[in-house]
Biopython code that builds the backbone (N, CA, C, O; Angstrom):
import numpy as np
from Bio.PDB.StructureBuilder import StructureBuilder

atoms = [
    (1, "UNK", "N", (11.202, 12.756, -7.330)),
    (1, "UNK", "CA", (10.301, 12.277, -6.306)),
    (1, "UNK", "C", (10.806, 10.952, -5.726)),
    (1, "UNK", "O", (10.557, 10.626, -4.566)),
    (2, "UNK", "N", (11.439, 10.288, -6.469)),
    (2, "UNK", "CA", (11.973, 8.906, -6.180)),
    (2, "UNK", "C", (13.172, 8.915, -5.003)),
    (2, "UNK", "O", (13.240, 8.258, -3.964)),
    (3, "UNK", "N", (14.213, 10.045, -5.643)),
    (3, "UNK", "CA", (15.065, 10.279, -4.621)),
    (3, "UNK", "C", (14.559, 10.524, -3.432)),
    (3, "UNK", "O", (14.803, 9.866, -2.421)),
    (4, "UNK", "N", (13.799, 11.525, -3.510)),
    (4, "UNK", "CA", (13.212, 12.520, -1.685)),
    (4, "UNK", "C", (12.422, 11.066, -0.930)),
    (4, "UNK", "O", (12.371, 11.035, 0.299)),
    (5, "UNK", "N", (11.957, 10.154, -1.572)),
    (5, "UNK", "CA", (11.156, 9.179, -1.309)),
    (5, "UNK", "C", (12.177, 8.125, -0.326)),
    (5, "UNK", "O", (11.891, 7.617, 0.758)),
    (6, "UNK", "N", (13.534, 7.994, -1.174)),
    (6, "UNK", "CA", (14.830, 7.374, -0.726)),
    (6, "UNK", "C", (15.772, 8.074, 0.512)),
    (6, "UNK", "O", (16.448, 7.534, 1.388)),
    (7, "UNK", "N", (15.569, 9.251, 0.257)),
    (7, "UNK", "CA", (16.236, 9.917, 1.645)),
    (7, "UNK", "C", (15.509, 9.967, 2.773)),
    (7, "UNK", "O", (15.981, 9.960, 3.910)),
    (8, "UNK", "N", (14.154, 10.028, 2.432)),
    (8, "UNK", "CA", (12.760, 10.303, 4.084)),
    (8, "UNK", "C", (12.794, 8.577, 4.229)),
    (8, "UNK", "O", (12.491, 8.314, 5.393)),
    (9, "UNK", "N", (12.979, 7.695, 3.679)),
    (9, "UNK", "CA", (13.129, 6.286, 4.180)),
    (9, "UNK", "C", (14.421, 6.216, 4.971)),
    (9, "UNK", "O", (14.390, 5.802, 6.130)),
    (10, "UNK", "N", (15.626, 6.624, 4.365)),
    (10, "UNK", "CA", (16.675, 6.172, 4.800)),
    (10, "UNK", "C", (16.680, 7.127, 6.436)),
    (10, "UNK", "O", (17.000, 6.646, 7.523)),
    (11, "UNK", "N", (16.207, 8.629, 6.165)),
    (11, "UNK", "CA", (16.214, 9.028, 7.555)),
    (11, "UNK", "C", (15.410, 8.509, 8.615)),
    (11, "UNK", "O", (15.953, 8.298, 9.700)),
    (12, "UNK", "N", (14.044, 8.243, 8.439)),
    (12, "UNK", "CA", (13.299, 7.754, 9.033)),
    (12, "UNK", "C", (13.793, 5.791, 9.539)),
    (12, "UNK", "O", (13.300, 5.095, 10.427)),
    (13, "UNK", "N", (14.565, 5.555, 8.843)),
    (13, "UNK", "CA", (14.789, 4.219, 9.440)),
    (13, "UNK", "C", (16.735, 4.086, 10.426)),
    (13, "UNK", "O", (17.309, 3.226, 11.093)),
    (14, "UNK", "N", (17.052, 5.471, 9.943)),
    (14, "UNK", "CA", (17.982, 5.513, 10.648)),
    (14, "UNK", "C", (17.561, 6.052, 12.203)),
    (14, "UNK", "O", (18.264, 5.765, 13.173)),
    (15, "UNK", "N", (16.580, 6.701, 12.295)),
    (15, "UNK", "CA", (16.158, 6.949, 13.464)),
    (15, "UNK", "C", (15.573, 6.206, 14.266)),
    (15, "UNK", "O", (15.511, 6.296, 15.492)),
    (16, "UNK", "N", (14.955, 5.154, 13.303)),
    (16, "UNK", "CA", (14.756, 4.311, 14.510)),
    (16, "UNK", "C", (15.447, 2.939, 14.510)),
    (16, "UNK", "O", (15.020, 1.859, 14.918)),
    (17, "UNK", "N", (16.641, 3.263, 13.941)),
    (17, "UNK", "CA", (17.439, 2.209, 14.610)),
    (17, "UNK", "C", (18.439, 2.744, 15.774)),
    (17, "UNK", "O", (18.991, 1.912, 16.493)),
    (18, "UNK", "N", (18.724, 4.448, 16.003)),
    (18, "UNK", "CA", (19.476, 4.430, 16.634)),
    (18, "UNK", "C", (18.869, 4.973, 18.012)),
    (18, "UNK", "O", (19.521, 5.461, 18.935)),
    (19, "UNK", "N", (17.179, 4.744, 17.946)),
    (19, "UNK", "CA", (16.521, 4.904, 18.996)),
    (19, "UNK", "C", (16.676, 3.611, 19.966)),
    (19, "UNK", "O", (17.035, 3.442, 21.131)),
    (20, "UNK", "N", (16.037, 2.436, 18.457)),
    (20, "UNK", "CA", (16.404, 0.824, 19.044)),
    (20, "UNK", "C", (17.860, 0.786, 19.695)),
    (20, "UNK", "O", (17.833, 0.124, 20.732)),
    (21, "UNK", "N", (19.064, 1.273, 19.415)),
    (21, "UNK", "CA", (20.070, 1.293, 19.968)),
    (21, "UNK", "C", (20.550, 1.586, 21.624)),
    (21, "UNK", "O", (21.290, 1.101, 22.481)),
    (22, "UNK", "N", (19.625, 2.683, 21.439)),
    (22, "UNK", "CA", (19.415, 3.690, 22.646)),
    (22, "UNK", "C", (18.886, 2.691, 23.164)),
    (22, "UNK", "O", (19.684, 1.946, 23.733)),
    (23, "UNK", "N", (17.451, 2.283, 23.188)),
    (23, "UNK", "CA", (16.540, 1.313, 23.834)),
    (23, "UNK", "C", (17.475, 0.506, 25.051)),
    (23, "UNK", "O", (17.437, 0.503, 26.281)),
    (24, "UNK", "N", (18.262, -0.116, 24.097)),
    (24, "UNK", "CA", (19.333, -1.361, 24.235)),
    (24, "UNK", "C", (19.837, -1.038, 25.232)),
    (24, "UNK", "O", (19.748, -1.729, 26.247)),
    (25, "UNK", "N", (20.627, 0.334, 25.172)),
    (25, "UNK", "CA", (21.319, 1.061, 26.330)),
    (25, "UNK", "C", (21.034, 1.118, 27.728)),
    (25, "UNK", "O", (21.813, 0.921, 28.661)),
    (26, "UNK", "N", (19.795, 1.418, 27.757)),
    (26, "UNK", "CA", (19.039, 2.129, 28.335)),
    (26, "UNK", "C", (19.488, 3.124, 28.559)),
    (26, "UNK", "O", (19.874, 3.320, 29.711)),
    (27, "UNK", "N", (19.649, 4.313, 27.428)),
    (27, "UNK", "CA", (19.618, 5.750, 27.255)),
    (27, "UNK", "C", (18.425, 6.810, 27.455)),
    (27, "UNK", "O", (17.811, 7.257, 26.486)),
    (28, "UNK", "N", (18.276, 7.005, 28.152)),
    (28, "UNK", "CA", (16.790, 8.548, 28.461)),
    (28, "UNK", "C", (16.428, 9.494, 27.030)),
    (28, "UNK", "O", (17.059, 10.387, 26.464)),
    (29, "UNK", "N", (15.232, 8.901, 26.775)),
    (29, "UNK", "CA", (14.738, 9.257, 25.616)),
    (29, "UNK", "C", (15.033, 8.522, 24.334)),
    (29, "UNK", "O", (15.354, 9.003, 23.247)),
    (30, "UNK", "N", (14.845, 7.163, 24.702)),
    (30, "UNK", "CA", (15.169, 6.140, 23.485)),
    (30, "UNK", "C", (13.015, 6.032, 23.180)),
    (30, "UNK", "O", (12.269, 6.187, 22.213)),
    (31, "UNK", "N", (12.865, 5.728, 24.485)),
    (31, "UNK", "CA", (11.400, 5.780, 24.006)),
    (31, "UNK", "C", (10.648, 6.606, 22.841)),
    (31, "UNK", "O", (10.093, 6.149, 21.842)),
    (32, "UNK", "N", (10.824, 8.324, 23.362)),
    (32, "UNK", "CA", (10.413, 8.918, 22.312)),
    (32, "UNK", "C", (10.883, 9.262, 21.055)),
    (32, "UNK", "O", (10.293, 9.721, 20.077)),
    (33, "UNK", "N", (12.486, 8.849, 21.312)),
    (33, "UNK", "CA", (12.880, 9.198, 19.590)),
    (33, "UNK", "C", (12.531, 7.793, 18.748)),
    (33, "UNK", "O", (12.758, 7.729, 17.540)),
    (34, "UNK", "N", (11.983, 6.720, 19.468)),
    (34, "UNK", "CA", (11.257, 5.488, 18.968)),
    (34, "UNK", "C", (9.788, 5.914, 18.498)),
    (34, "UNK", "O", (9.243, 5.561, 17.452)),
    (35, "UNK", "N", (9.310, 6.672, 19.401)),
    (35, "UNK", "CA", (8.018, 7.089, 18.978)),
    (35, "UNK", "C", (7.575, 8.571, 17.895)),
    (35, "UNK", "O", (6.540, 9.133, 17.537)),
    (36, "UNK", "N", (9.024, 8.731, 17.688)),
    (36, "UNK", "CA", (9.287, 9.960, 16.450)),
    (36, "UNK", "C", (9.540, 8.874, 15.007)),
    (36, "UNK", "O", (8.857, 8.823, 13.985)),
    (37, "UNK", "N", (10.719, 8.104, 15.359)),
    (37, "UNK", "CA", (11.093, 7.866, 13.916)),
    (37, "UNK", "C", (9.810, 7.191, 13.501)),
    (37, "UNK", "O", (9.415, 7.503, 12.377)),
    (38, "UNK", "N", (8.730, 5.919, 14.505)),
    (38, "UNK", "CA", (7.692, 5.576, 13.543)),
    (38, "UNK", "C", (7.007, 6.019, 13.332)),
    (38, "UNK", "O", (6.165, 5.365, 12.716)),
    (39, "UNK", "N", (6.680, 7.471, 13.598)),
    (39, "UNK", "CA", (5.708, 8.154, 13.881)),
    (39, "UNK", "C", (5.485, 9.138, 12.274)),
    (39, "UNK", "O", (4.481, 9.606, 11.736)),
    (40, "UNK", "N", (7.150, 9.139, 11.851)),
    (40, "UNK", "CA", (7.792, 9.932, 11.234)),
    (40, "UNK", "C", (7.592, 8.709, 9.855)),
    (40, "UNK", "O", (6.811, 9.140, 9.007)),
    (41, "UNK", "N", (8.014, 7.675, 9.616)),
    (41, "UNK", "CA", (7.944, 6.602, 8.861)),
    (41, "UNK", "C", (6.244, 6.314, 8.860)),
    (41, "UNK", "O", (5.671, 6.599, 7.808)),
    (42, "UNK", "N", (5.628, 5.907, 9.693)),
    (42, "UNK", "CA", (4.148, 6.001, 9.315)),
    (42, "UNK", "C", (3.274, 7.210, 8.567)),
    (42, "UNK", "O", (2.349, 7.313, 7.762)),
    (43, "UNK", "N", (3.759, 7.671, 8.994)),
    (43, "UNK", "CA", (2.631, 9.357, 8.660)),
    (43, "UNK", "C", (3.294, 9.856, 7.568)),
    (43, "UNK", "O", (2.594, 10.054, 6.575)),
    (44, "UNK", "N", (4.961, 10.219, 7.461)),
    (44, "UNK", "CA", (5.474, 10.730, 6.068)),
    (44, "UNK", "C", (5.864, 9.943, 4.941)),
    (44, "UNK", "O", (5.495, 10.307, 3.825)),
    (45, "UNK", "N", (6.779, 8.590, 5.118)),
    (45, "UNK", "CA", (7.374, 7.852, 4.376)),
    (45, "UNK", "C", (6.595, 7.212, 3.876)),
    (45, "UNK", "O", (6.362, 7.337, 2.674)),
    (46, "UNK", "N", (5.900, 6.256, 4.718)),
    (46, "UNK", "CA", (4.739, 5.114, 3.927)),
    (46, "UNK", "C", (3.598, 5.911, 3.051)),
    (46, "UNK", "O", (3.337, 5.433, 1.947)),
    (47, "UNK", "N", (3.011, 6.912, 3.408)),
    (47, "UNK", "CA", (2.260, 7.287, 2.092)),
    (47, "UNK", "C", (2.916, 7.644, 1.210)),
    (47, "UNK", "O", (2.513, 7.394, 0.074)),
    (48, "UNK", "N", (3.984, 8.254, 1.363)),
    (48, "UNK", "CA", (5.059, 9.201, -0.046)),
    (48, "UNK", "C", (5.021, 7.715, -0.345)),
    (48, "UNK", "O", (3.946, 7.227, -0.693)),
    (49, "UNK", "N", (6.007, 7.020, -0.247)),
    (49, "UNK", "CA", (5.954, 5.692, -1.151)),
    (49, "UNK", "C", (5.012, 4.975, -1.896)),
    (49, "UNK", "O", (5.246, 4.378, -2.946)),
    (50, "UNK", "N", (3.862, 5.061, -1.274)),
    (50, "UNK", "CA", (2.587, 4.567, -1.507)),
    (50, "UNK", "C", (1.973, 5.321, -2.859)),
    (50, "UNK", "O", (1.647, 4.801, -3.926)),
    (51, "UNK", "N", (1.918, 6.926, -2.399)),
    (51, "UNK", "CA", (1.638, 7.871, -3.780)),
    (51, "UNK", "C", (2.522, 7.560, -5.067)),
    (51, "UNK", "O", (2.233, 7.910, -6.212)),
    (52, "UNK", "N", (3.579, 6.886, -4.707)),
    (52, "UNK", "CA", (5.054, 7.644, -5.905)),
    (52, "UNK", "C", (4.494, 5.960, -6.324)),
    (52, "UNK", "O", (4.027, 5.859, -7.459)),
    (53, "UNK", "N", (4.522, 4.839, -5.576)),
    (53, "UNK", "CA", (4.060, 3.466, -6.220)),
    (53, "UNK", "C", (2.774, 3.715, -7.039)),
    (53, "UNK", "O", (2.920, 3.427, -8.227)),
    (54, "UNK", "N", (1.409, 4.231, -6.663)),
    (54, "UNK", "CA", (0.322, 4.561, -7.222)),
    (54, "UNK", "C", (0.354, 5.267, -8.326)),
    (54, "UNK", "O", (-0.384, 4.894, -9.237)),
    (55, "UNK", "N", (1.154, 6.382, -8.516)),
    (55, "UNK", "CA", (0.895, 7.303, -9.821)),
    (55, "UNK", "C", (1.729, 6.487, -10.703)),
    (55, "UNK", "O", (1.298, 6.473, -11.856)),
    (56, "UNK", "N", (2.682, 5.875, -10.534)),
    (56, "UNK", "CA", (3.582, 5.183, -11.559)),
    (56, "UNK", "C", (3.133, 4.178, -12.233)),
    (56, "UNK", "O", (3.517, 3.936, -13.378)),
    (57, "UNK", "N", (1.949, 3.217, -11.368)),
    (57, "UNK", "CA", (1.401, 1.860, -11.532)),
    (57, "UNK", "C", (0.226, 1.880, -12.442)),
    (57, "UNK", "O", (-0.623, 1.309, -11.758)),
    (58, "UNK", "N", (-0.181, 2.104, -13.256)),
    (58, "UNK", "CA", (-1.456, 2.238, -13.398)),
    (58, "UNK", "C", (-2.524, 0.770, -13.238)),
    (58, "UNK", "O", (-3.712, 0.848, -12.924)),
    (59, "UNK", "N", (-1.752, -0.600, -13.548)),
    (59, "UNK", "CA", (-2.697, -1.642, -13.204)),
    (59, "UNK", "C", (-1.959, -2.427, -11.558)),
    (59, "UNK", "O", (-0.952, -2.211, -10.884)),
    (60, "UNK", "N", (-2.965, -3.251, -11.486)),
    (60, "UNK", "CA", (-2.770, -3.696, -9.949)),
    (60, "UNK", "C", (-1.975, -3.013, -8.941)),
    (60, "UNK", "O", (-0.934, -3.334, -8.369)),
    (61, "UNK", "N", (-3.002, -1.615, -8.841)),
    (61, "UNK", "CA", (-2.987, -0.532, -7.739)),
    (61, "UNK", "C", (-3.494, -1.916, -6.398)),
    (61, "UNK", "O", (-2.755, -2.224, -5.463)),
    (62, "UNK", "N", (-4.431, -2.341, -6.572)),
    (62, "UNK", "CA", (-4.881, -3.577, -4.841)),
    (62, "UNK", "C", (-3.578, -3.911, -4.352)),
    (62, "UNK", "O", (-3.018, -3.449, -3.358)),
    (63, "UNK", "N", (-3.128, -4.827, -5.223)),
    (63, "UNK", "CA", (-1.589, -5.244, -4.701)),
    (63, "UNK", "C", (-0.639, -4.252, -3.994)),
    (63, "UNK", "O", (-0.175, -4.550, -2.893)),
    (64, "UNK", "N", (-0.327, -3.043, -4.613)),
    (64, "UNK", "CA", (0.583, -2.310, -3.829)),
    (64, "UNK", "C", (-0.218, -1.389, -2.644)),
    (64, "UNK", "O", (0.437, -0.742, -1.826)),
    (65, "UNK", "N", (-1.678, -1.400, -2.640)),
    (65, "UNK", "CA", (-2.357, -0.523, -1.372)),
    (65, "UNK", "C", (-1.743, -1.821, -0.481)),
    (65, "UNK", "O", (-0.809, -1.664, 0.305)),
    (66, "UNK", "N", (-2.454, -3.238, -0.733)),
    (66, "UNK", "CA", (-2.000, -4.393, 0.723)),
    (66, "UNK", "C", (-0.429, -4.327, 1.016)),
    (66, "UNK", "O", (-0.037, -4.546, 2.162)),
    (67, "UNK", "N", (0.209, -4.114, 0.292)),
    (67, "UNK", "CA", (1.810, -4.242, 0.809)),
    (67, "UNK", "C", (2.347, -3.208, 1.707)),
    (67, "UNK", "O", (3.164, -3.257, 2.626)),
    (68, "UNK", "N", (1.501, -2.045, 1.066)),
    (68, "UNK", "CA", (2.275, -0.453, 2.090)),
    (68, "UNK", "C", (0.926, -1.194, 3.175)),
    (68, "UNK", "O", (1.483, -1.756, 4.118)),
    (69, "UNK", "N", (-0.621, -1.326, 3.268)),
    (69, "UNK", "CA", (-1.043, -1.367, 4.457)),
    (69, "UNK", "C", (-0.565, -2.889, 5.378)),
    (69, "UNK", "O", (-0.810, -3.294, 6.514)),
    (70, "UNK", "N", (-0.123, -3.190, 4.724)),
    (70, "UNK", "CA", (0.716, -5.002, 5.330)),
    (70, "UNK", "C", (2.092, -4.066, 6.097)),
    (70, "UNK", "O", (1.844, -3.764, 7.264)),
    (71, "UNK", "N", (3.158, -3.702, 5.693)),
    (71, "UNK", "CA", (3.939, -3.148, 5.702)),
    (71, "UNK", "C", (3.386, -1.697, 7.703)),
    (71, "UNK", "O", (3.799, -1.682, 8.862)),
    (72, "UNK", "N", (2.617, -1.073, 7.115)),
    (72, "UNK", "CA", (1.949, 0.003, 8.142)),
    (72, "UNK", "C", (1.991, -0.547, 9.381)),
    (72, "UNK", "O", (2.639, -0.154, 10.351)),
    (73, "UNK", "N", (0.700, -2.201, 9.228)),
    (73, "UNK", "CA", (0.494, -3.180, 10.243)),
    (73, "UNK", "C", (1.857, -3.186, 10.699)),
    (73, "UNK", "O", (2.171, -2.350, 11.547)),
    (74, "UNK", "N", (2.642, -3.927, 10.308)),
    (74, "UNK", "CA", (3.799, -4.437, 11.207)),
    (74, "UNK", "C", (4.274, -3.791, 11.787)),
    (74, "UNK", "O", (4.250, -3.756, 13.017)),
    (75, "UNK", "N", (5.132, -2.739, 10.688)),
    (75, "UNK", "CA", (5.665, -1.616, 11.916)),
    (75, "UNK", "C", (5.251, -1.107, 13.090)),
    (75, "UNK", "O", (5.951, -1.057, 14.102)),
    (76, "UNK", "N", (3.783, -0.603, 12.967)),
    (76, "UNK", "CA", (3.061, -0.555, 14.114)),
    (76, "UNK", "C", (2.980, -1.806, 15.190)),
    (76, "UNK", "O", (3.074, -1.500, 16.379)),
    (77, "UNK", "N", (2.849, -2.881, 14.922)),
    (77, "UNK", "CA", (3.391, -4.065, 15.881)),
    (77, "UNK", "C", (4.657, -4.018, 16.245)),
    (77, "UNK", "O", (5.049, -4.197, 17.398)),
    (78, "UNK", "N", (5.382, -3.767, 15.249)),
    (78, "UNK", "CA", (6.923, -3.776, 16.140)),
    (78, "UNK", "C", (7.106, -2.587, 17.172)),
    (78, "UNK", "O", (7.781, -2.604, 18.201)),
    (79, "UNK", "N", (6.433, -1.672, 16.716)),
    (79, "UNK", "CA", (6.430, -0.279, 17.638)),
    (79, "UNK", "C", (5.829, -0.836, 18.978)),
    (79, "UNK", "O", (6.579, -0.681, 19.941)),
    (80, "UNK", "N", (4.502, -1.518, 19.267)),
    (80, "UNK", "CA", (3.989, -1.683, 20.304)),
    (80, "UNK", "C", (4.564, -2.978, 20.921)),
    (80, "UNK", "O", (4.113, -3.307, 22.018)),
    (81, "UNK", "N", (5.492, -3.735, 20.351)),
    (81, "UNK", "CA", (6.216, -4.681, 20.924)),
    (81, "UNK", "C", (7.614, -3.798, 21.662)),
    (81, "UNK", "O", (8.149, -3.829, 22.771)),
    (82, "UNK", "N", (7.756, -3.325, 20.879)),
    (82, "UNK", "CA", (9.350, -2.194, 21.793)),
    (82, "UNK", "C", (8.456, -1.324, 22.916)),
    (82, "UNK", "O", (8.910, -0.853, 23.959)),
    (83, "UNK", "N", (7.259, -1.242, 22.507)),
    (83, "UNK", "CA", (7.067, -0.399, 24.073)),
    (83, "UNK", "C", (6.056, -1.076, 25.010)),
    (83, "UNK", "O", (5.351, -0.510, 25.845)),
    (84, "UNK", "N", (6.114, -2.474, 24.706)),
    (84, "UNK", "CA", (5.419, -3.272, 25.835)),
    (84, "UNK", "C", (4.045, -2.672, 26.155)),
    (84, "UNK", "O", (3.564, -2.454, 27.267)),
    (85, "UNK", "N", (3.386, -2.397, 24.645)),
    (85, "UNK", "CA", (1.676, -1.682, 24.731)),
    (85, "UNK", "C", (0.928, -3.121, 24.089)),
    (85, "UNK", "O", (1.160, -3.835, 23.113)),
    (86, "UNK", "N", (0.296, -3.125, 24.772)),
    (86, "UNK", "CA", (-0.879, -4.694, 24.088)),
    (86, "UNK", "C", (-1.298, -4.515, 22.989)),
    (86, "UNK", "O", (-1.475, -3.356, 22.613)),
    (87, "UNK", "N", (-1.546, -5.453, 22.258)),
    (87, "UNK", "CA", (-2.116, -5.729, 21.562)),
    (87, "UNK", "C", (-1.339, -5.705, 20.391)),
    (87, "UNK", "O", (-1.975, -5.534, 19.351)),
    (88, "UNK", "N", (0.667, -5.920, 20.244)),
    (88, "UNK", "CA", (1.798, -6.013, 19.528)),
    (88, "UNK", "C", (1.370, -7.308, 18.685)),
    (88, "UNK", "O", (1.126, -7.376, 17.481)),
    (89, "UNK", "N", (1.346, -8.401, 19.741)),
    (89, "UNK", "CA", (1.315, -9.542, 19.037)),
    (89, "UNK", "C", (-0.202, -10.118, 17.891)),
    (89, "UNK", "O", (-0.221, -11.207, 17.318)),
    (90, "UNK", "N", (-0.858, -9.503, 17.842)),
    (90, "UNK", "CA", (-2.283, -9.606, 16.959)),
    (90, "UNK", "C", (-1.418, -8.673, 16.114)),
    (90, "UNK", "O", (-0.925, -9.282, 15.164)),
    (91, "UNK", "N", (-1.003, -7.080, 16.181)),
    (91, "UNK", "CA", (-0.417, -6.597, 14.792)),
    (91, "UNK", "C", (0.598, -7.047, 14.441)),
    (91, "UNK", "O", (0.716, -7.032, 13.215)),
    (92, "UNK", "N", (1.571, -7.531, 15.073)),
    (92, "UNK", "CA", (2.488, -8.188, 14.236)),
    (92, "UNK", "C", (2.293, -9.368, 13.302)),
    (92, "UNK", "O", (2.950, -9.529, 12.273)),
    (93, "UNK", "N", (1.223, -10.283, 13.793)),
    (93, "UNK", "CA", (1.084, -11.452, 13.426)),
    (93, "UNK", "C", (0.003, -11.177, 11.939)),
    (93, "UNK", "O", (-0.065, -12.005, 11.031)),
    (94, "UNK", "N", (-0.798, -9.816, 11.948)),
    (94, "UNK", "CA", (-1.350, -9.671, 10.802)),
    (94, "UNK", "C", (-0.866, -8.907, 9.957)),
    (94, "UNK", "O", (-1.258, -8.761, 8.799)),
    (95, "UNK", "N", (0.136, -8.303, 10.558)),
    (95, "UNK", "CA", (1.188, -7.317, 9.388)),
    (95, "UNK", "C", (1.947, -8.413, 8.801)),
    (95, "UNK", "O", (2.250, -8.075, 7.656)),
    (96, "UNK", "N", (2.463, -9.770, 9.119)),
    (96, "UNK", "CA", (3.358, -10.678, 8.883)),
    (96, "UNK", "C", (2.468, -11.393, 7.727)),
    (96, "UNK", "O", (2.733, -11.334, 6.526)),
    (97, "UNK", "N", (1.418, -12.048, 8.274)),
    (97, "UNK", "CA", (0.398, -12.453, 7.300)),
    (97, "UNK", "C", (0.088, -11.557, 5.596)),
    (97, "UNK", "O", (0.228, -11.920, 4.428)),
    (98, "UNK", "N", (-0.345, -10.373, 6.198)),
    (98, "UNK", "CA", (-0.475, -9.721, 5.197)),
    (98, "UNK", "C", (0.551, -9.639, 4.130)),
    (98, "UNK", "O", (0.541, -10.141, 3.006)),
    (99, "UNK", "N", (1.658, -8.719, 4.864)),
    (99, "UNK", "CA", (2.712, -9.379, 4.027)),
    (99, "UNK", "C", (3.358, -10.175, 3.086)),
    (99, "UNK", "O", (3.995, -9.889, 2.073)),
    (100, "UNK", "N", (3.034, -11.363, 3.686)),
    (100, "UNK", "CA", (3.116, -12.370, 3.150)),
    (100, "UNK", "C", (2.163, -12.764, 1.376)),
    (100, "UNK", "O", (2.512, -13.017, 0.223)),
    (101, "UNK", "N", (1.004, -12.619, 2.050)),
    (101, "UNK", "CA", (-0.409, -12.420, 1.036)),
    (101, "UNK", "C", (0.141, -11.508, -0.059)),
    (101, "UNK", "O", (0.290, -11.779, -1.251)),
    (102, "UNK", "N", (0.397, -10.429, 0.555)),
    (102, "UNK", "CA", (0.947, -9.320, -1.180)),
    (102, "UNK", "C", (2.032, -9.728, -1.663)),
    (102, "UNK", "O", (2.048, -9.893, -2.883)),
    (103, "UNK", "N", (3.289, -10.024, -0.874)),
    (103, "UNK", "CA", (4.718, -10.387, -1.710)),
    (103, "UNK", "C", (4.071, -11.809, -2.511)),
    (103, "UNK", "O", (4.631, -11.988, -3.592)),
    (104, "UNK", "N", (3.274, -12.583, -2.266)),
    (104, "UNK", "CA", (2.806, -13.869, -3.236)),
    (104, "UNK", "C", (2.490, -13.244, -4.227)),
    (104, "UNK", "O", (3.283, -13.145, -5.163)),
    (105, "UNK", "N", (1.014, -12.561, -4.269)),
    (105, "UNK", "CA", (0.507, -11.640, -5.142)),
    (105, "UNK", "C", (1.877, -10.873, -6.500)),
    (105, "UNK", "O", (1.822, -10.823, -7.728)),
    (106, "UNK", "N", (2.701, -10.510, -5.743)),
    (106, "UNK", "CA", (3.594, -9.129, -6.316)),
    (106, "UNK", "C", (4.123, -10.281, -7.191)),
    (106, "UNK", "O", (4.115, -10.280, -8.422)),
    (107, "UNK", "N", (4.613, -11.328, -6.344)),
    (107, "UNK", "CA", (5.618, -12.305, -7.025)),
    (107, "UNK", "C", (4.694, -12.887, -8.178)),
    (107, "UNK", "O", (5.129, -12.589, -9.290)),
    (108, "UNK", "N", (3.587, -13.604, -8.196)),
    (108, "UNK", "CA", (2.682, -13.598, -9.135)),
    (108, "UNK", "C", (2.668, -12.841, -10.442)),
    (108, "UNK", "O", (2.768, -13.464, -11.498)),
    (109, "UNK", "N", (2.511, -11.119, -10.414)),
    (109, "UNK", "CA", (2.047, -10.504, -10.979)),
    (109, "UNK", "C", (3.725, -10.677, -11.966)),
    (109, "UNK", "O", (3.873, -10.778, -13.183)),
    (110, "UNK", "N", (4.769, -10.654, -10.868)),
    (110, "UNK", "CA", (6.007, -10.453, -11.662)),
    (110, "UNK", "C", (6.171, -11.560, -12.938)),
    (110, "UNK", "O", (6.460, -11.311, -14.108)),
    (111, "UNK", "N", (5.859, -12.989, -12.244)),
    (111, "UNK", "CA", (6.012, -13.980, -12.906)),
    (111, "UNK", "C", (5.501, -14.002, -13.983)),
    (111, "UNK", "O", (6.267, -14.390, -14.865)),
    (112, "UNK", "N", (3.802, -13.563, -14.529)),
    (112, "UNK", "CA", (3.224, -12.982, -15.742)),
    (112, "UNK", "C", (3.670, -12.046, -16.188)),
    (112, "UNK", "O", (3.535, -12.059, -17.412)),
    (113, "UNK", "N", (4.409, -10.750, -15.646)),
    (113, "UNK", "CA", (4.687, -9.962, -16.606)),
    (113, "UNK", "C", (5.724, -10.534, -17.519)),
    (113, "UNK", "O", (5.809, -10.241, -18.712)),
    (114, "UNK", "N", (6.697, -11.570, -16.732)),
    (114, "UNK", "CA", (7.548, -11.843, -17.555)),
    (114, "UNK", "C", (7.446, -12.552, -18.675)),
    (114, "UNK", "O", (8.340, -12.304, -19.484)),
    (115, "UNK", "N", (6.708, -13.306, -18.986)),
    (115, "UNK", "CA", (5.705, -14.233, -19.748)),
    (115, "UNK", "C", (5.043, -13.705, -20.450)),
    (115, "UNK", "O", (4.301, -14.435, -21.108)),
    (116, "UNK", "N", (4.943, -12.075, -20.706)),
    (116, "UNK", "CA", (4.192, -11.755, -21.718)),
    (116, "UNK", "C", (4.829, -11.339, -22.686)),
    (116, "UNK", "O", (4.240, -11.001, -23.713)),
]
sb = StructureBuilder()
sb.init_structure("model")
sb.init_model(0)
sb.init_chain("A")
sb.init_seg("    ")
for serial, (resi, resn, name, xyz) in enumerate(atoms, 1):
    if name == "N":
        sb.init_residue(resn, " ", resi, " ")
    sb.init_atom(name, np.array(xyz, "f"), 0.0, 1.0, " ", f" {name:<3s}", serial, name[0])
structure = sb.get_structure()
């Protein structure tokens, strides 16, 4: 499960970098293969990761729901910042935040485990 988890990331982020590429170009149909790969990374990758983090974790499940939904936020801001749709800069700025909030948390939790 770990692997398939590692290949639908790696495809899904290769697609949308070579959409972003396209973008760059201005190649015909950079838009929608932008609006496939996150589409493809939101809906398939981030929950598979999310499930395969959850069944493995059994304590401080909170922490890893805020990081995949911190994580969700942004991307989705970066998505609506590449396609010049409003309201990019409020999700980016709370996917960034959030972010932020769980990697403290994670880093936290790491720092006690080590200590025990």
């Amino acid at each position: 499960m770990k692997k398939i988890a590692y290949v639908l990331g790696v495809a899904g982020l290769f697609a949308f970098v070579l959409a972003v590429a396209a973008k760059l170009f201005h190649i015909g149909g950079a838009s929608i293969l932008i609006g496939y790969g996150t589409i493809f990374n939101e809906i398939i990758v981030l929950p598979f990761i999310a499930f395969y983090l959850l069944r493995n974790n059994s304590k401080n499940k909170s922490i890893y729901i805020l990081g995949v939904l911190s994580v969700f936020i942004l991307i989705a801001g970066l998505f609506f910042k590449i396609q010049h749709w409003p309201g990019s800069f409020v999700m980016s700025i709370l996917g960034i935040v959030l972010f932020f909030i769980s990697t403290i948390l994670f880093s936290n939790l790491l720092y006690k485990r080590d200590w025990d």
